[in-house]
VEXDREN-2710 file (C-alpha; in Angstrom, 1 decimal):
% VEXDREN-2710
k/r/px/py/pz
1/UNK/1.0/2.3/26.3
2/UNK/3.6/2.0/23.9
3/UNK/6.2/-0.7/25.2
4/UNK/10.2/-0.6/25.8
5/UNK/10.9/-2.5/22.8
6/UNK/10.2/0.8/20.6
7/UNK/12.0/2.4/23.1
8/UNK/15.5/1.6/22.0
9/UNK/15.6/-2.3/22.3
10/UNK/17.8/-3.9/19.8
11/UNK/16.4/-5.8/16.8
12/UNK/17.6/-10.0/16.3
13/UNK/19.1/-9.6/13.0
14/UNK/18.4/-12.8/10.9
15/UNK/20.5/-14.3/7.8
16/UNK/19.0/-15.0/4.3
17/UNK/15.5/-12.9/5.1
18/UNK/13.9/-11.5/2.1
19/UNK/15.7/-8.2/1.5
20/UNK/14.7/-4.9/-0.6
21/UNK/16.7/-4.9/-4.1
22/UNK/16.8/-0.9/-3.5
23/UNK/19.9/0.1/-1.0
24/UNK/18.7/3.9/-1.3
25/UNK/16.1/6.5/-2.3
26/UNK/12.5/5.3/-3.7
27/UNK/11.8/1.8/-3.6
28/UNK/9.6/0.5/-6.5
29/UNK/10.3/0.6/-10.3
30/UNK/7.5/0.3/-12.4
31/UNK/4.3/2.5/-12.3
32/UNK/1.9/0.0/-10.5
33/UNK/4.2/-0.3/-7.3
34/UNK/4.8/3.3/-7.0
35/UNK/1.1/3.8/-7.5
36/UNK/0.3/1.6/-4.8
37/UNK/3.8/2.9/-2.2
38/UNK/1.9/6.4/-3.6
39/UNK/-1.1/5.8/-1.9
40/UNK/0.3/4.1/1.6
41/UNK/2.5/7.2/2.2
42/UNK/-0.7/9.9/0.7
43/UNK/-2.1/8.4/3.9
44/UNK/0.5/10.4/6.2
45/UNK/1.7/7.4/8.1
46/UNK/5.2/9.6/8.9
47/UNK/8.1/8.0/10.4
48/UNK/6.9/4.1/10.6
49/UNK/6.8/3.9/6.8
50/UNK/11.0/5.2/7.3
51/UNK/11.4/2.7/9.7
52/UNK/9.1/-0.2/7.4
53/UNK/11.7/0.9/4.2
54/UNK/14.6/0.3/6.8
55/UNK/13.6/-3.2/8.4
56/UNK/12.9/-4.3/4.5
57/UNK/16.1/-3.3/3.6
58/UNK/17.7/-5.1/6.2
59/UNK/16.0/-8.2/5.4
60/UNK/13.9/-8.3/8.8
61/UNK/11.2/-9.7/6.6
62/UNK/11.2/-13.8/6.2
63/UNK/8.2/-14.6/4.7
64/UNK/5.6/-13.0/2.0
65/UNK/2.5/-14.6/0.4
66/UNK/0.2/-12.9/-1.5
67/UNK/-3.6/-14.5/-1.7
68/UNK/-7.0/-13.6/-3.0
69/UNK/-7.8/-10.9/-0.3
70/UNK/-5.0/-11.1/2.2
71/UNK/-1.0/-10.9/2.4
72/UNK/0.8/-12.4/5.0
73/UNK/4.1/-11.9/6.3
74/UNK/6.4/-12.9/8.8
75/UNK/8.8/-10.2/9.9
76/UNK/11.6/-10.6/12.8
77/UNK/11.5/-7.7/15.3
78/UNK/13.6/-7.2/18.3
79/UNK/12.1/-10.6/20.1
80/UNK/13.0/-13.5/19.5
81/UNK/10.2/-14.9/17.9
82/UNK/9.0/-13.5/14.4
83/UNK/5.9/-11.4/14.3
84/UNK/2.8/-12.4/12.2
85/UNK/1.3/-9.8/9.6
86/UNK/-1.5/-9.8/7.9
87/UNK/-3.0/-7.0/5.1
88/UNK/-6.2/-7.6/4.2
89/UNK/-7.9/-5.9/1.1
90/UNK/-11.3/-6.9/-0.3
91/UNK/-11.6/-9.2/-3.2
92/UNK/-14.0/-8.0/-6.2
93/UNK/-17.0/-10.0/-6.3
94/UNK/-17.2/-12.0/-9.9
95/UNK/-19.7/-9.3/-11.5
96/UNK/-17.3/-6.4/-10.9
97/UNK/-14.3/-9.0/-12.5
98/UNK/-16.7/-10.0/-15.4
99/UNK/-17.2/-6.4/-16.7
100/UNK/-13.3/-5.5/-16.3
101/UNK/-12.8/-8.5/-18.4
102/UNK/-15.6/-7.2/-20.9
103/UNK/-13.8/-3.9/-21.0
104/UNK/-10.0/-4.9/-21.1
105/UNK/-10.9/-7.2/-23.9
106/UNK/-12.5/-4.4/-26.0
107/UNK/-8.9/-2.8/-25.7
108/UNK/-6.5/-4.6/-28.0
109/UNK/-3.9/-2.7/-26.4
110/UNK/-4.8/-3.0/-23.0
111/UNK/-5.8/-6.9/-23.9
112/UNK/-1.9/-7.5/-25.6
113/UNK/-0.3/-6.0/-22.6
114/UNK/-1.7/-8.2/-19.8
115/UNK/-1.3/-11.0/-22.4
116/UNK/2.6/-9.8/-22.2
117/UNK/3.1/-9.5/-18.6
118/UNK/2.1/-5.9/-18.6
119/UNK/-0.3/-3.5/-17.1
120/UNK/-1.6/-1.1/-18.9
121/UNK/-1.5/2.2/-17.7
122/UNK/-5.4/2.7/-18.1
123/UNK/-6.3/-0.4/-16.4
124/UNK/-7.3/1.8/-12.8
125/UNK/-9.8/3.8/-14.5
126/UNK/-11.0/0.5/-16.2
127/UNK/-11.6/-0.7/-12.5
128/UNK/-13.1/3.0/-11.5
129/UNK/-15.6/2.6/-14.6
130/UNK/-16.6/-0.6/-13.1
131/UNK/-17.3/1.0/-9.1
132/UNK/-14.2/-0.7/-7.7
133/UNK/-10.6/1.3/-7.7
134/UNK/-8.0/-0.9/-8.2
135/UNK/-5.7/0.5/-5.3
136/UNK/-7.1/0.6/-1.4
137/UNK/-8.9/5.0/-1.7
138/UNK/-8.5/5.1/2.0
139/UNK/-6.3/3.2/4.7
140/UNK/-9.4/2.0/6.2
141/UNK/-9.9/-0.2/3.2
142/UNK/-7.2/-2.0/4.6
143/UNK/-7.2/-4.6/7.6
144/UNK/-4.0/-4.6/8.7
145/UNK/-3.0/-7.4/11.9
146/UNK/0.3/-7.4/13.6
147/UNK/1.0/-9.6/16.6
148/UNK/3.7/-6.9/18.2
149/UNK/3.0/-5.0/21.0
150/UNK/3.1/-1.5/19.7
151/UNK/-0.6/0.0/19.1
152/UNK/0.4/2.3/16.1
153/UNK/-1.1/0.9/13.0
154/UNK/0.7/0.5/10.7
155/UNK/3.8/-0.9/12.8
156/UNK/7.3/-0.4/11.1
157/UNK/6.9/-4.8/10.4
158/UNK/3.7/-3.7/8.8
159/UNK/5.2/-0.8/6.9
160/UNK/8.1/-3.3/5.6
161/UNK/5.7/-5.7/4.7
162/UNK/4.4/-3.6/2.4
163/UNK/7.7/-1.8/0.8
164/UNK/8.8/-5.7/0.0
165/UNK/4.8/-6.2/-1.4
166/UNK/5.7/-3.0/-3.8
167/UNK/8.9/-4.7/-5.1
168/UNK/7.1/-8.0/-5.4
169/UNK/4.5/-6.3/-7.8
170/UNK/7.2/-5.1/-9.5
171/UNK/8.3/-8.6/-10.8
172/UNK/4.9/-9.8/-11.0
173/UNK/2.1/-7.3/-11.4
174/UNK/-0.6/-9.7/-11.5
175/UNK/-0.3/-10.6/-8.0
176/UNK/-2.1/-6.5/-7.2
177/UNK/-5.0/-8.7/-9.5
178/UNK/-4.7/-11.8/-7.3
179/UNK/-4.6/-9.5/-4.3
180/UNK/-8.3/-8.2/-5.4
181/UNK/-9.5/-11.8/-6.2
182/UNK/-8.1/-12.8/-9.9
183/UNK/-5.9/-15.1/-10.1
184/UNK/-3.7/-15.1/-13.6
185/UNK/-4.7/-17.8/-15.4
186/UNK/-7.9/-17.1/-14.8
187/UNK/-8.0/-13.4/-16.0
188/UNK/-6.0/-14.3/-19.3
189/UNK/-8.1/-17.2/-20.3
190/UNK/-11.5/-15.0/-20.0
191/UNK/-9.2/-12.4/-21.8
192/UNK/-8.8/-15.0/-24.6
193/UNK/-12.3/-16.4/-24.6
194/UNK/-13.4/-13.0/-24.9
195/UNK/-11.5/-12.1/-27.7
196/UNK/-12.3/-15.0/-29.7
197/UNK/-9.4/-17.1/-28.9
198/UNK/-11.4/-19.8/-27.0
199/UNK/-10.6/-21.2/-23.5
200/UNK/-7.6/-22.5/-23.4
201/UNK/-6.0/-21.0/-26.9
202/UNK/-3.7/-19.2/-27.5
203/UNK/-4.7/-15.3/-28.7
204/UNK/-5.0/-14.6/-32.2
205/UNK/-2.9/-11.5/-30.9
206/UNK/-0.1/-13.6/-29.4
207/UNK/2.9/-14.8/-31.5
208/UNK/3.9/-18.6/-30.6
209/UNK/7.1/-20.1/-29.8
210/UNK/7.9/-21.1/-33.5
211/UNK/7.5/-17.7/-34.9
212/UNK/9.5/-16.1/-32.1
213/UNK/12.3/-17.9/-33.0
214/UNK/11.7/-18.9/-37.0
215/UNK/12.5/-15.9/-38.9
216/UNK/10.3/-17.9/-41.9
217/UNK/7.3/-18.2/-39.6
218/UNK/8.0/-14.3/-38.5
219/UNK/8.0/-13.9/-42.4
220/UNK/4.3/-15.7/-43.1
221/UNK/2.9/-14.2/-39.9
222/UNK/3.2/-10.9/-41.4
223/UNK/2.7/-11.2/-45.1
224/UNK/-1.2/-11.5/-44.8
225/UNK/-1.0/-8.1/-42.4
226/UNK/-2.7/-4.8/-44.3
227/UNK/-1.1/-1.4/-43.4
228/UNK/-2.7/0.1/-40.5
229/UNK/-5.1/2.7/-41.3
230/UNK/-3.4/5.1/-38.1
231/UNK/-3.4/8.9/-38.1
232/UNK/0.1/9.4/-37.6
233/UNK/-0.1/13.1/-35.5
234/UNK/-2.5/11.1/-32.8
235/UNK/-0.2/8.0/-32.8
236/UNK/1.4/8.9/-29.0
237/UNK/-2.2/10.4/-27.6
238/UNK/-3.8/7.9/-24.9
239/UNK/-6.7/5.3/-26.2
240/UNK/-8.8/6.6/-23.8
241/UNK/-9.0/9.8/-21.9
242/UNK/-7.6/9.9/-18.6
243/UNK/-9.0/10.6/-15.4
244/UNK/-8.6/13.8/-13.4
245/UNK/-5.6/13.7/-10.7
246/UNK/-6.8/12.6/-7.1
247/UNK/-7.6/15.7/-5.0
248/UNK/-4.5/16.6/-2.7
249/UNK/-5.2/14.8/0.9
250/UNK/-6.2/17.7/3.7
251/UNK/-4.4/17.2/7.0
252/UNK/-5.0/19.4/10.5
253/UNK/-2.2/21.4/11.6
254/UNK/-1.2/19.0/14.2
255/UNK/-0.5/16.1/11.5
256/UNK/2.7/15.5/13.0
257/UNK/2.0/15.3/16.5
258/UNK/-0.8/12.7/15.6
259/UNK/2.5/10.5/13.8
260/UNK/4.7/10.7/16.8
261/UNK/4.5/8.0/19.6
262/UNK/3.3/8.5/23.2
263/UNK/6.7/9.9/24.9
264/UNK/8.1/8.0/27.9
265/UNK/6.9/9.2/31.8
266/UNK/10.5/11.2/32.1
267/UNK/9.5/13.0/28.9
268/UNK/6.1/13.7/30.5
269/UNK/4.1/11.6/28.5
270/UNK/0.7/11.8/26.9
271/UNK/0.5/15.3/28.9
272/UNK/3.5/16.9/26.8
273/UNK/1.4/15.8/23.6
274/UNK/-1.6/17.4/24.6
275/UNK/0.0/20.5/25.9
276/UNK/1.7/20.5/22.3
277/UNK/-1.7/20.2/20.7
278/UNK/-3.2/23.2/22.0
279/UNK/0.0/25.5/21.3
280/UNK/-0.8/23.8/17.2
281/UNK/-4.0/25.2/17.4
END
């Protein structure tokens, strides 16, 4: 039974909690956060995602790591003491990470943007090649834990959890590749080794500090460099086809009876919700 603190109890508002950087609309910037916000809400969690994108924004949420397999949180509700979250998501085994190495180093474009900071657009059907997409395909790939009361999984603390997760991948999209069991260093130096830079070396690919900033060592860099031999019509077409768009997600006709919570006795309870049902059908 759903408890009176999601029945209008009043949440403890904290000071300096981590808060959303978006104030309105969509929350993620670049495509890897809205890919994985995407695929949460293509799961028709309804109203406690609103209520997640709220609490975030609010700053209800006071802690967030991000380790191989598991995030944790700690998120202030409307008691006293903070809840605990947890969203697991299975790690890749080393074979499955050894042959998205092998292919993401065959790329020199998809190789120089995770040197860079960067993912490249491809990289999910890089992962898909390999037998393990990059994002969760369906919610039950994910193991969510909260320690509130209220049954519905995800919970609005889990749901904010994961809006301020989106916003941290934003600034760092390497931590969705620690999340599935690769940590950064290690990913870039078997990117390098694989490329023929050697462990620990800089990539032939990669400019150094001194010819960043020296004009003369920008100069030498590029004076042994041929003339690409690049069709110029199929400059802006993808490396590598791309995949199909995901099927649209089939609901029932009742999908948003199935997001509401179980109303109060006065309302008439679970009986007015399965009265409802029947008049859906």
């Amino acid at each position: 039974m759903t408890t009176p603190e999601y029945w209008g109890a009043r949440t403890v508002r904290v000071e300096g909690g981590l808060r959303a950087r978006s104030t309105r609309g969509a929350i993620g910037e670049s495509w890897w956060s809205k890919r994985f916000l995407a695929v949460l809400e293509s799961f028709a969690l309804g109203t406690r995602l609103t209520r997640g994108r709220n609490y975030a924004r609010a700053g209800q949420v006071l802690r967030l790591d991000v380790a191989q397999g598991l995030v944790t949180a700690s998120v202030q509700g409307s008691r006293p003491k903070p809840y605990e979250v947890s969203i697991g998501l299975a790690a890749f085994p080393d074979a499955v990470w050894s042959a998205v190495e092998q292919a993401l180093a065959a790329e020199a474009l998809g190789a120089a943007k995770l040197l860079s900071g960067e993912l490249p657009p491809h990289v999910e059907d890089v992962f898909g090649a390999a037998g393990a997409p990059l994002f969760p395909a369906r919610f039950a790939d994910l193991a969510m834990r909260c320690s509130c009361p209220d049954q519905a999984v995800p919970c609005k603390h889990l749901a904010a959890a994961c809006y301020l997760l989106a916003e941290r991948f934003d600034a760092d999209p390497f931590l969705i590749l620690l999340w599935r069991g690769r940590t950064r260093d290690a990913l870039l130096t078997a990117l390098r080794t694989l490329r023929g830079g050697g462990e620990g070396e800089p990539d032939p690919g990669e400019a150094s500090a001194a010819d960043v900033v020296s004009p003369v060592g920008t100069a030498s860099a590029l004076a042994g460099l041929t003339e690409p031999d690049v069709e110029i019509e199929r400059f802006w077409l993808p490396p590598v086809p791309l995949s199909d768009p995901a099927p649209s997600y089939v609901t029932e006709r009742d999908l948003l009876l199935r997001q509401l919570p179980t109303p109060p006795p006065e309302l008439g309870g679970p009986e007015v919700l399965r009265t409802l049902r029947r008049w859906y059908r």
